[in-house]
Z-matrix of the N, CA and C atoms (Angstrom, degrees):
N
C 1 1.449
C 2 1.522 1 108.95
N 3 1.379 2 115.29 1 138.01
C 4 1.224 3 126.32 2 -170.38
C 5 1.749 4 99.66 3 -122.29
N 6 1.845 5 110.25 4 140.56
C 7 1.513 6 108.27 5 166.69
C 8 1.617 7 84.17 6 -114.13
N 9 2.093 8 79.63 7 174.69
C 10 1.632 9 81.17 8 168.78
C 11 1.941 10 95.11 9 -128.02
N 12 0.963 11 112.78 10 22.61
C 13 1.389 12 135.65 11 -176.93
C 14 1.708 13 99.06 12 -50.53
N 15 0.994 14 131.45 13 146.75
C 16 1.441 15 139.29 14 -167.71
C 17 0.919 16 128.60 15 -106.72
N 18 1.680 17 154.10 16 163.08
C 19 1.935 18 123.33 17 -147.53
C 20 1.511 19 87.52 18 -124.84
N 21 1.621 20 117.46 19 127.16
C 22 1.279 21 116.88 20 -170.36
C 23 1.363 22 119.68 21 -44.87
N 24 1.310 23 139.95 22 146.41
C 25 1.429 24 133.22 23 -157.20
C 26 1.801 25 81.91 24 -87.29
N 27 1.557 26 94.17 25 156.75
C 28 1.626 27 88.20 26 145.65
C 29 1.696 28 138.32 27 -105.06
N 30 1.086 29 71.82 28 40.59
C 31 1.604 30 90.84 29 172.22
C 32 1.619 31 110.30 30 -97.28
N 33 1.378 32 120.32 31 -17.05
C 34 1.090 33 118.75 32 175.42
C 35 1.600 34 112.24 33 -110.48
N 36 1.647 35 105.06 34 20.99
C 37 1.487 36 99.55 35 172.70
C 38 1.345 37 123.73 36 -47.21
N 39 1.376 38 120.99 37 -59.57
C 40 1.660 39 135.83 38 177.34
C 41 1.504 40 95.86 39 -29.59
N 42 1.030 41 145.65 40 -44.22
C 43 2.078 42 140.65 41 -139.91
C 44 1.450 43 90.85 42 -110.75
N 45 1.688 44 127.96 43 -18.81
C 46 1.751 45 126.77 44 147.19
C 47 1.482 46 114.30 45 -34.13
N 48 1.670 47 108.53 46 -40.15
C 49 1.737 48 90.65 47 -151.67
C 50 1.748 49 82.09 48 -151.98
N 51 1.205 50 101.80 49 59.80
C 52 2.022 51 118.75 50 152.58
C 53 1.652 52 104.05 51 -53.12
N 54 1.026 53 123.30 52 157.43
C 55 1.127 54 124.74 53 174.82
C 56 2.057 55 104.38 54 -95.95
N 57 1.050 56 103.42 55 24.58
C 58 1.704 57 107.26 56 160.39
C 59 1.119 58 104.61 57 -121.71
N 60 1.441 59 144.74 58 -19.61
C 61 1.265 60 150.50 59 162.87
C 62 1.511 61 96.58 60 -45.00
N 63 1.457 62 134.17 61 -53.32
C 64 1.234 63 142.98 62 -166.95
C 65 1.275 64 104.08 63 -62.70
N 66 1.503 65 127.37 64 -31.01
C 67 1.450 66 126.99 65 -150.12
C 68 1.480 67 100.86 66 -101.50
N 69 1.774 68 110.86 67 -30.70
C 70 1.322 69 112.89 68 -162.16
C 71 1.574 70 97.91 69 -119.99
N 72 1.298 71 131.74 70 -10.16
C 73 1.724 72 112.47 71 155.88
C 74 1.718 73 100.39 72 -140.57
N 75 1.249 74 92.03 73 100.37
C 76 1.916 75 93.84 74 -175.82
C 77 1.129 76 127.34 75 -91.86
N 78 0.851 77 118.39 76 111.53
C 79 1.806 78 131.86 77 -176.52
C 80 1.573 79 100.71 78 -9.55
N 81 1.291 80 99.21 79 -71.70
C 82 1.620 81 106.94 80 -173.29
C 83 1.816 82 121.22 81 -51.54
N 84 1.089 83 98.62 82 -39.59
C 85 1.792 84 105.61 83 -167.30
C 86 1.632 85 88.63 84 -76.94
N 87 1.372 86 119.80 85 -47.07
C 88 1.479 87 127.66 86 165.84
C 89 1.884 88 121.89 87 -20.27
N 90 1.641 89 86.11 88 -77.75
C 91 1.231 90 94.18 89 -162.94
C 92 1.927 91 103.13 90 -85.12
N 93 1.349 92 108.10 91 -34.14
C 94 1.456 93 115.21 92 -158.23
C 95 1.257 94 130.22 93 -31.51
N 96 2.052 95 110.71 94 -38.89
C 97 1.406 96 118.26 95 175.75
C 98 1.609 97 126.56 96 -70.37
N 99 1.393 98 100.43 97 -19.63
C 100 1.368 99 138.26 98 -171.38
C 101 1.613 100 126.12 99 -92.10
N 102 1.183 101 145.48 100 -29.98
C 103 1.425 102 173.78 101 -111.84
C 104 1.659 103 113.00 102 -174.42
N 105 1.080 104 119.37 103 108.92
C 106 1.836 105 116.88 104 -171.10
C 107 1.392 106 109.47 105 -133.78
N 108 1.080 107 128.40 106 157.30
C 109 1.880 108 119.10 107 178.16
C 110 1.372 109 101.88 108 -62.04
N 111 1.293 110 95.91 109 154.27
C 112 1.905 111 117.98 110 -178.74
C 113 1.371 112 89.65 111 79.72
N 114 1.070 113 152.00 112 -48.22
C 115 1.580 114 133.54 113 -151.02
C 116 1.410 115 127.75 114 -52.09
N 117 1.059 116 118.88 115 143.37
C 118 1.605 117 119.70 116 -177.77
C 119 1.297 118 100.27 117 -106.19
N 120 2.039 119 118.98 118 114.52
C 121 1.292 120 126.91 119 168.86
C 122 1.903 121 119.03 120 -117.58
N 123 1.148 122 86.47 121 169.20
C 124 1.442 123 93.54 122 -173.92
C 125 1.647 124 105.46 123 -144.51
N 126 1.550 125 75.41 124 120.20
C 127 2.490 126 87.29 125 -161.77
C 128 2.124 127 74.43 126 -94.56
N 129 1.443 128 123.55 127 131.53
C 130 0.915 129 130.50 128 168.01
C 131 1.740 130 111.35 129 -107.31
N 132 1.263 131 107.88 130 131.80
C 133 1.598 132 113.31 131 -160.54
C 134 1.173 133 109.65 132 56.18
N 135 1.408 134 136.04 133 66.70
C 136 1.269 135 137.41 134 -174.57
C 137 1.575 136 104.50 135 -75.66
N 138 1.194 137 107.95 136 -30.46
C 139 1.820 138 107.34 137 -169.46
C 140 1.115 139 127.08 138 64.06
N 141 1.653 140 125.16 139 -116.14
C 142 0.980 141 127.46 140 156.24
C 143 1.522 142 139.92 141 -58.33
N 144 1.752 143 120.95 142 -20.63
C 145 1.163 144 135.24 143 -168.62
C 146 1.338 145 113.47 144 114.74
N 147 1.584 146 133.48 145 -34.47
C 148 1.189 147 120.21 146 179.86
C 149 1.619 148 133.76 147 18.78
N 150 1.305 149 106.09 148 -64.96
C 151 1.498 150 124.48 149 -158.46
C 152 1.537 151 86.44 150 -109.49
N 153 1.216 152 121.82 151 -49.77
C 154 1.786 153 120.03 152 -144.89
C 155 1.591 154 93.57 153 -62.67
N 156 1.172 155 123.85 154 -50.52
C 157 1.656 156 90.88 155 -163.90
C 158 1.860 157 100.61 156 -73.04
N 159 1.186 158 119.27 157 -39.34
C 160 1.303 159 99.86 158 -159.17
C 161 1.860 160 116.18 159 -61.38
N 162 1.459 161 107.67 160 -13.66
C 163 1.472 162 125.94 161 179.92
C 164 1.517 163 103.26 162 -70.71
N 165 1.565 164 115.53 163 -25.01
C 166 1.397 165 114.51 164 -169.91
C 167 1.735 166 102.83 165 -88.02
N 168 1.377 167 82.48 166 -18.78
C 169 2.278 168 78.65 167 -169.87
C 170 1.630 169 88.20 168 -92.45
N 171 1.374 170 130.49 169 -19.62
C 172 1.237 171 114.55 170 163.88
C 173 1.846 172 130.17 171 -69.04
N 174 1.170 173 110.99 172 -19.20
C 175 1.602 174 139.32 173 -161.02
C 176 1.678 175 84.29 174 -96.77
N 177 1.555 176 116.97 175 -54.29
C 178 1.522 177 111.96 176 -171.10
C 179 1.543 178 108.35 177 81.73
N 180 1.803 179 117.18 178 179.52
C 181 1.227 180 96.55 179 -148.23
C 182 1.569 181 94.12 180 -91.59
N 183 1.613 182 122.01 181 -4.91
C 184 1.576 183 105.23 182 175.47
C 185 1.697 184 98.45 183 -100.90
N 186 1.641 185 119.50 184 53.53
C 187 1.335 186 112.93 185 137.28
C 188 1.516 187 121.40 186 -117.13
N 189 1.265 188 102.40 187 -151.91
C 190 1.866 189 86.46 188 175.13
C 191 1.694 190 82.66 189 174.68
N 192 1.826 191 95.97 190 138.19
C 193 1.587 192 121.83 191 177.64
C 194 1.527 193 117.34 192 -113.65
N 195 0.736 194 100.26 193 132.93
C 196 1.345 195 110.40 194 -175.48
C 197 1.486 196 108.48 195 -77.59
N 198 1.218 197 162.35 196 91.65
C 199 1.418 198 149.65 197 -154.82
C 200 1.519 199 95.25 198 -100.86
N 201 1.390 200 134.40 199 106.12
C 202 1.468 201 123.75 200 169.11
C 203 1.518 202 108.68 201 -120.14
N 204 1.238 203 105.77 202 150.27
C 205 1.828 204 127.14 203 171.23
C 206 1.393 205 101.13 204 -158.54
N 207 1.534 206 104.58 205 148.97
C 208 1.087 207 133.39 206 144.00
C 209 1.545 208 127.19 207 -23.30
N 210 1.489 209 97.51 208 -62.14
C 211 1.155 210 109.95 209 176.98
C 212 1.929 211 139.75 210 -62.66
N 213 0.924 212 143.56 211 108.74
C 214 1.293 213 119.42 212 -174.95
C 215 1.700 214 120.32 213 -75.26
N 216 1.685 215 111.06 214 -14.08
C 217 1.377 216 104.61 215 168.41
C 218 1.442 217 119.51 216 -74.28
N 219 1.406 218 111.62 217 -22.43
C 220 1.331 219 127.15 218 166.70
C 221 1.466 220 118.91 219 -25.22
N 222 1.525 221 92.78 220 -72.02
C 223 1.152 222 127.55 221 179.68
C 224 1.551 223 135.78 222 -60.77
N 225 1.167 224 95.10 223 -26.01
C 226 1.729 225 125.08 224 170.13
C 227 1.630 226 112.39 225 -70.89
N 228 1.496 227 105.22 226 -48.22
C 229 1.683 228 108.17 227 179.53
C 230 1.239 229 93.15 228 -87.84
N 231 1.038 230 171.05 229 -26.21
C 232 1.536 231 151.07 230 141.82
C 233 1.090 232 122.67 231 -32.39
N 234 1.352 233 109.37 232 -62.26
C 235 1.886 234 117.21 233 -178.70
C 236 1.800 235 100.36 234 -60.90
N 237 1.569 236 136.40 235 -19.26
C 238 0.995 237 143.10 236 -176.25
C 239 0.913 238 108.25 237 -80.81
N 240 1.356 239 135.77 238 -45.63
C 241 1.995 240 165.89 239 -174.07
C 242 1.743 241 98.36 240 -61.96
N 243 1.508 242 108.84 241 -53.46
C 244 1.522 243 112.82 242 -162.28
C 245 1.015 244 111.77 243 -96.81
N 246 1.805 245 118.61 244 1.49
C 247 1.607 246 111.25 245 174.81
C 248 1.618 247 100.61 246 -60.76
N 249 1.806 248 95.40 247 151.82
C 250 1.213 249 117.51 248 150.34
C 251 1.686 250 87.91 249 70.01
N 252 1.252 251 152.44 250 -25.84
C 253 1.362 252 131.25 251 143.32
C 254 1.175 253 148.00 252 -4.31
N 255 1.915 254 154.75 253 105.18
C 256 0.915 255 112.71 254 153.73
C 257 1.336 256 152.78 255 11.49
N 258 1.568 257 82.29 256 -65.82
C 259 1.864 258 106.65 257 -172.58
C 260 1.572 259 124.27 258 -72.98
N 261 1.567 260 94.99 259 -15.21
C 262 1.454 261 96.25 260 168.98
C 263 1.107 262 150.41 261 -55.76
N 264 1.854 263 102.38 262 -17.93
C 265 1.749 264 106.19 263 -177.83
C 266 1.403 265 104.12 264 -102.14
N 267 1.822 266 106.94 265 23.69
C 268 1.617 267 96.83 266 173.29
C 269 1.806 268 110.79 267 -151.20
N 270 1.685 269 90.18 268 47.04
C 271 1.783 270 97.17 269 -179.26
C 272 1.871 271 79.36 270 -132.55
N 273 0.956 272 92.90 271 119.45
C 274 2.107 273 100.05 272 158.96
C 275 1.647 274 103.96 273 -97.37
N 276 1.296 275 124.38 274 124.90
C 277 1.140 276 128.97 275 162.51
C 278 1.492 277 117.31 276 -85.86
N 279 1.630 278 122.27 277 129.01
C 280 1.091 279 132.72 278 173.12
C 281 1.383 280 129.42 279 -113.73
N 282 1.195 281 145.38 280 130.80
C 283 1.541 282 132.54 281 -179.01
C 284 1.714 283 93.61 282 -101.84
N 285 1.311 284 115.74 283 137.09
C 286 1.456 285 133.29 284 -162.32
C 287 1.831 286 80.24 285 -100.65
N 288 1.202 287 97.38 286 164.87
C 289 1.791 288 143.43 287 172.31
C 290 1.315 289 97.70 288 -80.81
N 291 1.410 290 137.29 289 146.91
C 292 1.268 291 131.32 290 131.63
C 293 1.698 292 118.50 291 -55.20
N 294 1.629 293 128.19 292 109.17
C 295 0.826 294 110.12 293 -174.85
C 296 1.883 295 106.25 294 121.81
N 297 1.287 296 116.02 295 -70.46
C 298 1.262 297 120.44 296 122.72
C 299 1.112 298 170.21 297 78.90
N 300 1.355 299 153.35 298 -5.14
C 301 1.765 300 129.55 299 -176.72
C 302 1.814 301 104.72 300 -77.26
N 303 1.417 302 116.86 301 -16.43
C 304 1.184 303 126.27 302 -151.88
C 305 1.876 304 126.42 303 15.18
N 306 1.503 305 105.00 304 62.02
C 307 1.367 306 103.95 305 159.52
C 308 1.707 307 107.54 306 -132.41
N 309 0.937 308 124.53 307 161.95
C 310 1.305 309 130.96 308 164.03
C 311 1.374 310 124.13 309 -99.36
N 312 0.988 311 114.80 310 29.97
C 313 1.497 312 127.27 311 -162.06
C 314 1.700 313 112.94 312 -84.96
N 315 1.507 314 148.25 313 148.96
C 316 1.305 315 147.70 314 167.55
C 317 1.361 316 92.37 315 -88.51
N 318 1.447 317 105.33 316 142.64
C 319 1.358 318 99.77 317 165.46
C 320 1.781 319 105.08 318 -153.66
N 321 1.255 320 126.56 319 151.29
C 322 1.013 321 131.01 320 156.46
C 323 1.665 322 148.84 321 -73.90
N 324 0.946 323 107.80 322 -3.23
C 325 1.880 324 128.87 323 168.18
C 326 1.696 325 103.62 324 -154.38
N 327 1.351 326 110.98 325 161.99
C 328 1.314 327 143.92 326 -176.63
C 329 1.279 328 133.19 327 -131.40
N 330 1.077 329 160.47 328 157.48
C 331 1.108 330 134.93 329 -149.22
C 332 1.762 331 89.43 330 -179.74
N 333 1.285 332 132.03 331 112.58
C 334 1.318 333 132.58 332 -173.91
C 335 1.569 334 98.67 333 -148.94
N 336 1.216 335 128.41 334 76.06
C 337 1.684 336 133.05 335 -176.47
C 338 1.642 337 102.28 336 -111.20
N 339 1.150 338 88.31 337 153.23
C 340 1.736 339 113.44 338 -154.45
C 341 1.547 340 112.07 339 16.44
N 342 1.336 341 119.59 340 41.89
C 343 1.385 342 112.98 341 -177.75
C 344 1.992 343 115.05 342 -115.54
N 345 1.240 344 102.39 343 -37.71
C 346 1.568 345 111.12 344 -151.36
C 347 1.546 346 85.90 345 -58.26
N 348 1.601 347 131.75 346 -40.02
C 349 1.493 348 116.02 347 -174.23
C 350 1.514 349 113.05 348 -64.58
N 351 1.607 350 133.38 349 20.83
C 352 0.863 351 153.74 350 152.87
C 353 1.375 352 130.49 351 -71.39
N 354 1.498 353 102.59 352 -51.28
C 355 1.207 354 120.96 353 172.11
C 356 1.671 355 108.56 354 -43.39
N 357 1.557 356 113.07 355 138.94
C 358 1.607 357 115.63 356 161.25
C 359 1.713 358 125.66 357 -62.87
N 360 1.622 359 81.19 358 -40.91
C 361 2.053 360 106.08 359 -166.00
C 362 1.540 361 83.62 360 -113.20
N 363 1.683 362 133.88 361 113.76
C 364 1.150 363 110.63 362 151.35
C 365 1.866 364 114.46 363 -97.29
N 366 1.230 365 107.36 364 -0.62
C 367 1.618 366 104.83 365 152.62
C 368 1.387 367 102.65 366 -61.23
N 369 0.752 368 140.18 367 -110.96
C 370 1.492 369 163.57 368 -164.72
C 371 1.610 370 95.99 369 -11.94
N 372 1.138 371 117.91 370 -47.51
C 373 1.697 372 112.09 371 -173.77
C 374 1.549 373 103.72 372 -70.89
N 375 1.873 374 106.22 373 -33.83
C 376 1.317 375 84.93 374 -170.42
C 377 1.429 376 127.11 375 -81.27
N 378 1.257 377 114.97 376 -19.72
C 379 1.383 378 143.98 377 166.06
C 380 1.796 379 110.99 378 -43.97
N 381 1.259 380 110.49 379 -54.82
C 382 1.384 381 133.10 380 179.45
C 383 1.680 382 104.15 381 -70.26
N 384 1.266 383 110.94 382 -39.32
C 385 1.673 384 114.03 383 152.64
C 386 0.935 385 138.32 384 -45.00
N 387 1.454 386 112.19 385 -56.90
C 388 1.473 387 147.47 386 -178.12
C 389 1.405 388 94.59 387 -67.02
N 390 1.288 389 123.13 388 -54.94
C 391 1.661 390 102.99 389 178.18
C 392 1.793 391 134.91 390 -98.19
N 393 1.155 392 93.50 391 14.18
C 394 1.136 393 116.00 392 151.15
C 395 2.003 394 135.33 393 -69.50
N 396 1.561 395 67.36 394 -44.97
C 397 1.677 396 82.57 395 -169.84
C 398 2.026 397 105.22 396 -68.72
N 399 1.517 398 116.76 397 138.72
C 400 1.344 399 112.93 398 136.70
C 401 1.402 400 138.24 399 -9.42
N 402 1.123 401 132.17 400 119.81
C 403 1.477 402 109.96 401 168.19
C 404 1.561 403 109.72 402 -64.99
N 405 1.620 404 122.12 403 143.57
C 406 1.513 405 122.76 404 -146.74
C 407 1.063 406 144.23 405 44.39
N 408 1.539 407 115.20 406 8.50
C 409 1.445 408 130.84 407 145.55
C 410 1.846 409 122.60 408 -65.55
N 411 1.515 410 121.45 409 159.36
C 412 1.384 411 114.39 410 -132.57
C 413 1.699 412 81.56 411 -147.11
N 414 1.430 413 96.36 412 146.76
C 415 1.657 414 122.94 413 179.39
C 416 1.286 415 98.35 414 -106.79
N 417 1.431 416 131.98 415 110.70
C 418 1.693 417 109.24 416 142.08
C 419 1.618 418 127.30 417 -93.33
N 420 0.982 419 138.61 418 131.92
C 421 1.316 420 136.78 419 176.13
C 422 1.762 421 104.95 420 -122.50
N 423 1.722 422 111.04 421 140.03
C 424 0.847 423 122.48 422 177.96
C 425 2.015 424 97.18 423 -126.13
N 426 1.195 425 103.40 424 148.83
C 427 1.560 426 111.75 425 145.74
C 428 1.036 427 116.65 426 -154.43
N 429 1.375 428 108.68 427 161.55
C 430 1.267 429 120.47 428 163.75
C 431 1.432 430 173.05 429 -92.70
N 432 1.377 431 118.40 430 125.20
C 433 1.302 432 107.50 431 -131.97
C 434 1.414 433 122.72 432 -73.49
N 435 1.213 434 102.75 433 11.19
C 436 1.626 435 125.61 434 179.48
C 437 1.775 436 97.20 435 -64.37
N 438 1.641 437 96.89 436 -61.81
C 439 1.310 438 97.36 437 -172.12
C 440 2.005 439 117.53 438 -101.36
N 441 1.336 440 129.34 439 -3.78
C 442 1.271 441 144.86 440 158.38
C 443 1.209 442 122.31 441 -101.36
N 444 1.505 443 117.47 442 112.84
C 445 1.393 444 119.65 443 -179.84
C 446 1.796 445 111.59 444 -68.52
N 447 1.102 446 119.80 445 -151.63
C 448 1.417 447 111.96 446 -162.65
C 449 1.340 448 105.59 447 -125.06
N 450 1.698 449 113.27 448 -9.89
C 451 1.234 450 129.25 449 156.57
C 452 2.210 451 122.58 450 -69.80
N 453 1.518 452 90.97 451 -43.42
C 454 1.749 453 94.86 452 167.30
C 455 1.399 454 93.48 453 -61.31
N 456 1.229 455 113.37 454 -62.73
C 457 1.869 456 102.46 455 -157.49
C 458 1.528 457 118.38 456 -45.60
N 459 1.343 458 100.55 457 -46.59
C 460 1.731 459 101.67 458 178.52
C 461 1.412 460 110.31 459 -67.61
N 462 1.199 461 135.00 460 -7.96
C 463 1.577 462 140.80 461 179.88
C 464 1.462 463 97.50 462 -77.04
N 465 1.521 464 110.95 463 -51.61
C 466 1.538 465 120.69 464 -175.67
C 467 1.222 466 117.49 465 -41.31
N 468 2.116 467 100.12 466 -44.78
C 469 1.279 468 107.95 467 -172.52
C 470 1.788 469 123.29 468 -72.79
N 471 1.468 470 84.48 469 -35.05
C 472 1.520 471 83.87 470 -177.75
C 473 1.551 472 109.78 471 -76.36
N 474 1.393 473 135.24 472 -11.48
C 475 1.313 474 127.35 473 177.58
C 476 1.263 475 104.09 474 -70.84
N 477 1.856 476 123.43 475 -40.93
C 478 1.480 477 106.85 476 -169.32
C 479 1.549 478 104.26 477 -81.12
N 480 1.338 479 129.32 478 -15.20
C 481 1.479 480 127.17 479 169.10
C 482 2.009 481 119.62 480 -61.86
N 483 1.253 482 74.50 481 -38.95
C 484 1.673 483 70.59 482 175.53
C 485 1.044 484 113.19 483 -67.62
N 486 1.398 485 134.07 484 -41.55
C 487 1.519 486 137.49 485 166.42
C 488 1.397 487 113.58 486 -74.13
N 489 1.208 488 120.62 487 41.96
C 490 1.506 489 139.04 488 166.13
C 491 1.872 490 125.63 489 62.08
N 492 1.124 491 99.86 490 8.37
C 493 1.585 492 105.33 491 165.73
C 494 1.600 493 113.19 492 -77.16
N 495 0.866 494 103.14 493 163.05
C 496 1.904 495 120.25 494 -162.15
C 497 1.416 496 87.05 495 -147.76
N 498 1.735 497 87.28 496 128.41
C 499 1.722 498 115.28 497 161.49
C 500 1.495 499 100.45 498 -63.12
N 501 1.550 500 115.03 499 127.64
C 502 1.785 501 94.33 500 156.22
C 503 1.619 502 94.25 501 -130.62
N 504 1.543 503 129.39 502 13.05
C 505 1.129 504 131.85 503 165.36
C 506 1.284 505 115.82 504 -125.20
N 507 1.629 506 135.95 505 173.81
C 508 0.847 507 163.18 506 125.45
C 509 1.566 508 137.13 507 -107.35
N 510 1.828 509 128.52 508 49.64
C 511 1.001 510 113.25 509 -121.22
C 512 2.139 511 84.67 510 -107.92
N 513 1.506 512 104.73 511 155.94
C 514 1.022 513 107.13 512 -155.76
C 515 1.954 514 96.27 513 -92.69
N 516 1.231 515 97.33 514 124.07
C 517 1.697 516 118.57 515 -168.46
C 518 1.817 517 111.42 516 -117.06
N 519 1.673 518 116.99 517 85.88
C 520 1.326 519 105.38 518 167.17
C 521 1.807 520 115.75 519 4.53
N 522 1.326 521 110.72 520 127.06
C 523 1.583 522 112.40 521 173.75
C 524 1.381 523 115.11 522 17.80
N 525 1.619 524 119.92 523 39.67
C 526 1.199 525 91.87 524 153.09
C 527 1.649 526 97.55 525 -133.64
N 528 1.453 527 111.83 526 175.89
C 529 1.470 528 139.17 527 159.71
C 530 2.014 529 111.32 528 -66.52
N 531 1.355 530 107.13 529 105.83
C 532 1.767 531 93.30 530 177.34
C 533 0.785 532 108.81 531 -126.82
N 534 1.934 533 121.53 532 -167.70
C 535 1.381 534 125.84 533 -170.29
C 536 1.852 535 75.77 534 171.54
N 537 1.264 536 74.49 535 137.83
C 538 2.170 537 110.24 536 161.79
C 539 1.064 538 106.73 537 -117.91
N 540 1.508 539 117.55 538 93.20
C 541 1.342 540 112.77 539 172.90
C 542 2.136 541 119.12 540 -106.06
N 543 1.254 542 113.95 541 121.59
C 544 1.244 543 124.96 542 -169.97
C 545 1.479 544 102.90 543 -98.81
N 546 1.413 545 111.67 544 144.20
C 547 1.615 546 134.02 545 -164.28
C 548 1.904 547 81.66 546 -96.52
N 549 1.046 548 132.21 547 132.86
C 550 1.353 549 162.78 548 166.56
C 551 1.584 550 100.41 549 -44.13
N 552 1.174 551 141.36 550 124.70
C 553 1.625 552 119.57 551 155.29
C 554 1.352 553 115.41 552 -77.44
């Protein structure tokens, strides 16, 4: 499956992290059930940070997040955000490939919110997910339904099912489209 969906500018980083964004999809209530100390995560299209530091104070300091985008300005106001942090000696910043995540890393959770309708190849990302992940390690993806109808999303779903991920959530995400998807042991 192919989008032709467009990669948020960063010019609209600031309208990522409104201070009602905080009230109505919160990092914490987000990630909290999902994210445990020691864990190894990977915030995909992190952008601005949104999720990445609070995933890192959830992970603690023997976990570690992978923060990746496309973008390198992305990446710049994050690495700017997490100076002098706690959380800093346990977020690695990565700039992805078109095509892509370029790390080799194991990891145990995933984290791909309002992004995968971004993706060019969403086989290919999920696949590259899929072997990334732990066996019983877990994908969440959210989008949004502002900009994903309910017909893309279920396309989404069935691409990462065919490549052997299993829904075991449906968890309910302010305006967006989701899915908890867990890698099989």
């Amino acid at each position: 499956m192919t989008h032709g969906h467009e990669v948020c500018p960063v010019e609209r980083a600031g309208k990522l992290e409104s201070w009602w964004r905080k009230i109505l999809q919160n990092p914490e209530k987000i990630l909290g059930k999902h994210v445990k100390k020691g864990m190894r995560c990977l915030d995909f299209g992190c952008g601005p940070g949104y999720f990445t530091i609070t995933m890192a104070r959830l992970a603690g300091p023997s976990g570690k997040v992978f923060a990746v985008d496309l973008q390198g300005e992305m990446l710049g106001i994050l690495k700017r955000k997490m100076a002098g942090t706690p959380e800093e000696k346990n977020i690695e910043l990565h700039k992805s490939e078109k095509g892509s995540l370029s790390i080799g890393e194991k990891i145990d959770f995933a984290l791909a919110f309002y992004v995968v309708h971004e993706v060019p190849d969403t086989k290919n990302f999920f696949s590259e997910i899929r072997g990334m992940l732990k066996q019983g390690g877990c994908l969440l993806i959210s989008e949004p339904m502002f900009r994903v109808s309910k017909e893309e999303f279920e396309e989404e779903i069935r691409v990462a099912e065919s490549l052997g991920f299993k829904v075991t959530e449906r968890p309910k995400i302010f305006m967006g489209r989701s899915a908890l998807f867990c890698k099989p042991f």
